[in-house]
C-alpha positions in Angstrom: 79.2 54.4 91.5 79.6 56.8 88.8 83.2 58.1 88.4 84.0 61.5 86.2 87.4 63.8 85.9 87.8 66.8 84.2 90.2 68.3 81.5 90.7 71.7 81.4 93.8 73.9 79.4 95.4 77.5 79.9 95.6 79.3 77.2 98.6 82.1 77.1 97.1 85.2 75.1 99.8 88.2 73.6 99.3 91.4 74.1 96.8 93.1 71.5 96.2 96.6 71.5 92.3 95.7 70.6 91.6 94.0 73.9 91.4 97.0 76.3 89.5 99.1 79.2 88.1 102.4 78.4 86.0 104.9 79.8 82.8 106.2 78.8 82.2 109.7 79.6 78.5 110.0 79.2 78.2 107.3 82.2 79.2 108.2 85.5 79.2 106.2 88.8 78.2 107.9 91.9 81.2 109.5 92.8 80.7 111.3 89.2 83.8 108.8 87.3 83.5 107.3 83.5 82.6 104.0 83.9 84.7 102.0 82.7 84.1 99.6 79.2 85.8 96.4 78.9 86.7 95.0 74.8 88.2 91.4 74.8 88.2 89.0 72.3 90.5 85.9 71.1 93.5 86.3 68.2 93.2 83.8 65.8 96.1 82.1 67.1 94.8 81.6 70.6 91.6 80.5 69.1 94.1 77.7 66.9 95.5 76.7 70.2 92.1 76.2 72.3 91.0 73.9 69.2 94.6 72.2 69.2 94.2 71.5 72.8 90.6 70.0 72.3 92.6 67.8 69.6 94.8 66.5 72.2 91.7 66.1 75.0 89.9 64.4 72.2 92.8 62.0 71.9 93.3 61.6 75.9 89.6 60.7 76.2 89.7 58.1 73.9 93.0 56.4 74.9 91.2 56.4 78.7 88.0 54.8 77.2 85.7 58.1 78.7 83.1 59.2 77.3 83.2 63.1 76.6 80.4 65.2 77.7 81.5 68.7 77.4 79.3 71.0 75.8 79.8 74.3 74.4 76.2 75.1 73.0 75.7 79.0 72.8 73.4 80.5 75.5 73.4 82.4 78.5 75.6 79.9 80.5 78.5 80.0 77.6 79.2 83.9 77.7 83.1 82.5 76.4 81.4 80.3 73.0 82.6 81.0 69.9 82.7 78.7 66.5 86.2 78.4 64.9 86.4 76.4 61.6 82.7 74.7 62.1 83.2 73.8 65.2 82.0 75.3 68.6 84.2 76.0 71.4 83.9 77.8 75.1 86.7 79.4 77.2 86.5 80.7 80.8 88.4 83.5 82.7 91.1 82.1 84.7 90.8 85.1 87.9 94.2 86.6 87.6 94.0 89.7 89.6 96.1 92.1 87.0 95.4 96.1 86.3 94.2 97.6 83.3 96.5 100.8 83.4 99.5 101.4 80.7 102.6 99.9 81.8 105.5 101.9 80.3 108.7 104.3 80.7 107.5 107.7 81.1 104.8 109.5 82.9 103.9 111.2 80.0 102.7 108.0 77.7 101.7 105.7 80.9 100.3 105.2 84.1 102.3 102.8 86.0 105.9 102.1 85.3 107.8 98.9 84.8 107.1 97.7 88.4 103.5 98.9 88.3 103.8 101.6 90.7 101.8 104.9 89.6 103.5 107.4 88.1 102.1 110.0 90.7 102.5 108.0 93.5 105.7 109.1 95.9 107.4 106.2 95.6 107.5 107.6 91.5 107.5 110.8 92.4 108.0 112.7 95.4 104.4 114.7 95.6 102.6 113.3 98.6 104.9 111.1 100.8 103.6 110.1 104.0 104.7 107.8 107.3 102.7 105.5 109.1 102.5 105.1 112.9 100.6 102.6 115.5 98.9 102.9 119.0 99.8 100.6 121.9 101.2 97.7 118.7 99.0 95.9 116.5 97.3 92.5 117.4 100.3 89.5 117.7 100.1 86.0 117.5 102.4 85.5 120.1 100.0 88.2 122.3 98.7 89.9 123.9 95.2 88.7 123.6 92.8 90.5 121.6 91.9 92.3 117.9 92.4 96.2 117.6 94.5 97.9 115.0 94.8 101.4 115.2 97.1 103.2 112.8 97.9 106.5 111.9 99.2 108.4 108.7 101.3 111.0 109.0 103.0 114.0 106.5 106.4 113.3 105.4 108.4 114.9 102.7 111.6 114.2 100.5 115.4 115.6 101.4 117.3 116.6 98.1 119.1 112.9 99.2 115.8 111.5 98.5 115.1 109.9 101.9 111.8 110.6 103.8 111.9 113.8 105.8 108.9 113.1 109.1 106.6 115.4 109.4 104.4 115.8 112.6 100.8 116.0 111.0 98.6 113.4 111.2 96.7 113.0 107.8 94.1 110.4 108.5 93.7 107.4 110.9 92.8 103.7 110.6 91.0 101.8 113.6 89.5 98.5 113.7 87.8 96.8 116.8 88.1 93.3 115.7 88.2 91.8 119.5 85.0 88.9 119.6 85.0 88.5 115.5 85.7 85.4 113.6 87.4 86.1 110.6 87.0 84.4 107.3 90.7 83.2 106.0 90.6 84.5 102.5 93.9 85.1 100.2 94.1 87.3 96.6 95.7 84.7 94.5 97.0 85.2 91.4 98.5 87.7 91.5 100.4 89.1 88.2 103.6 90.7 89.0 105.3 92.7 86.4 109.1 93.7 85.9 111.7 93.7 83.2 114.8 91.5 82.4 118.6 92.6 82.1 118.0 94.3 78.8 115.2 96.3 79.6 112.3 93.7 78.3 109.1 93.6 80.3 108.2 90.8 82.5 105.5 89.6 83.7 105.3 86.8 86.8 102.1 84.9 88.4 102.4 85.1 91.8 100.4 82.4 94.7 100.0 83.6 98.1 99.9 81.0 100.3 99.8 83.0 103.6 96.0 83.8 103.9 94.5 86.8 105.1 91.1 86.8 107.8 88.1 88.8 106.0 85.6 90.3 108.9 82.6 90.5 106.7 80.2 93.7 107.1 77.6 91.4 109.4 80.0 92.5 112.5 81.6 96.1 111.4 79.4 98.6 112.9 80.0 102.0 112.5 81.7 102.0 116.5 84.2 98.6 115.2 85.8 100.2 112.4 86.4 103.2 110.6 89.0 106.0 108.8 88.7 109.5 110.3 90.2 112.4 107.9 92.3 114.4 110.4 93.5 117.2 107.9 91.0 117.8 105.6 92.9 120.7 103.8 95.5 118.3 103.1 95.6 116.6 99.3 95.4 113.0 100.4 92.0 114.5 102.7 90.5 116.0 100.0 90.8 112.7 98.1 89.4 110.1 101.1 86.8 112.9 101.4 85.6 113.0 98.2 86.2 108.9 97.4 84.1 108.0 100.7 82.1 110.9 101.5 81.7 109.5 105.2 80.7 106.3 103.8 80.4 103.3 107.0 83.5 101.0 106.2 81.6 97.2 104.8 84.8 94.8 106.1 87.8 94.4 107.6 90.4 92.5 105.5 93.8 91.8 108.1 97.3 90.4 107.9 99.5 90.4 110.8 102.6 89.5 108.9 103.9 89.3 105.1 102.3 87.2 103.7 103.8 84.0 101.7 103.7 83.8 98.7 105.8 82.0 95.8 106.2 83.5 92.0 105.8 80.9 89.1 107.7 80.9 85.6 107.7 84.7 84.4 106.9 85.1 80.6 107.7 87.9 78.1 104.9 90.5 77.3 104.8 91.9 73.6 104.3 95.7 73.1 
């Protein structure tokens, strides 16, 4: 009986200015947006550590006895090969979920701030804040039995105090019919969490949730089991779904009927 293990190393890239996302303006997707064009390569130095770390797997294998058989030939299979002093090499992606927008102290020079919240987003700045209401509760695991959300988003607006001022207008509704599904228990981890330190220095933290959530895949969601139904059009957040989904049939239903748990690892510095 044949016995194998396998070695693998993380690799902890800097920031570098030429590894970036931008937007190509001669190519549009269907809703008429710059696609968007992703540049990424290794930094000499992270390219000195992946062949360090194959040093020290070198030297692991041979203390154990194994035989390696790793291989990093170029070719369709290897999009991460690269040759670095004579010697080939291959990295993979490690999945971290983390956005592409500039992090950064003003509106005017960045998208998100420290916390990666959007600069034009109420919780930023006060332009579109909104409340959100639900119908006979949302589904319980302590009961009663059965699967339907329905939730409503209503105006809201901001007292010179800076608390949320309720508005009666409904803006647009949620509703899912989820009663008979079997969900899928899924979860969106890593997640990269970003902040700053005492003195102002940016932060960044992986997060694992460890909670999952229950993915209803599109098999089941007819256009009767779920949906979003713009209730003021006129409105600036109707305008948006109107134009983003262009009564497009909703392909899932992704649930979570509490927080979910999750745990933050080690944070690290970022360089800017």
């Amino acid at each position: 009986m044949g016995r194998q293990f396998a070695l693998q190393f993380e690799m902890e890239q800097g920031a570098d200015p030429a590894n970036r996302i931008t937007l190509v303006p001669r190519s549009r997707d269907a809703l008429g947006l710059p696609r968007p064009v992703a540049a990424y390569d290794l930094s000499p130095h992270v390219r000195d550590g992946i062949a360090a770390a194959k040093e020290v797997s070198d030297r692991i294998f041979t203390l154990l006895g194994a035989e390696d058989h790793s291989d990093y030939a170029p070719g369709p299979g290897q999009p991460g090969h690269f040759v670095h002093h004579g010697r080939s090499y291959a990295f993979r992606r490690a999945g971290h979920g983390a956005g592409t927008h500039i992090m950064g102290d003003s509106p005017t020079t960045s998208v998100v701030d420290e916390w990666q919240r959007c600069w034009d987003h109420p919780w930023s700045i006060p332009r579109r804040p909104e409340t959100y209401s639900v119908r006979d509760g949302l589904p319980s695991l302590n009961g009663p039995a059965g699967n339907s959300w329905h939730v409503t988003c209503k105006a809201a607006g901001i007292t010179p105090e800076g608390d949320i001022e309720r508005h009666p207008t409904s803006l647009f509704t949620l509703t899912a019919n989820l009663t008979g599904l079997t969900g899928t228990p899924v979860n969106n981890t890593p997640v990269t969490g970003y902040g700053t330190d005492d003195a102002g220095r940016p932060l960044a933290g992986p997060m694992n949730v460890y909670q999952p959530y229950l993915w209803y895949a599109p098999a089941g969601i007819t256009a009767d089991r779920a949906g979003l139904a713009v209730l003021d059009p006129t409105a600036d957040v109707g305008q948006d779904l109107n134009l983003l989904l262009n009564g497009a049939a909703a392909t899932g239903v992704w649930t979570c009927q509490s927080p979910p748990v999750a745990a933050h690892n080690r944070p690290y510095y970022l360089r800017h």
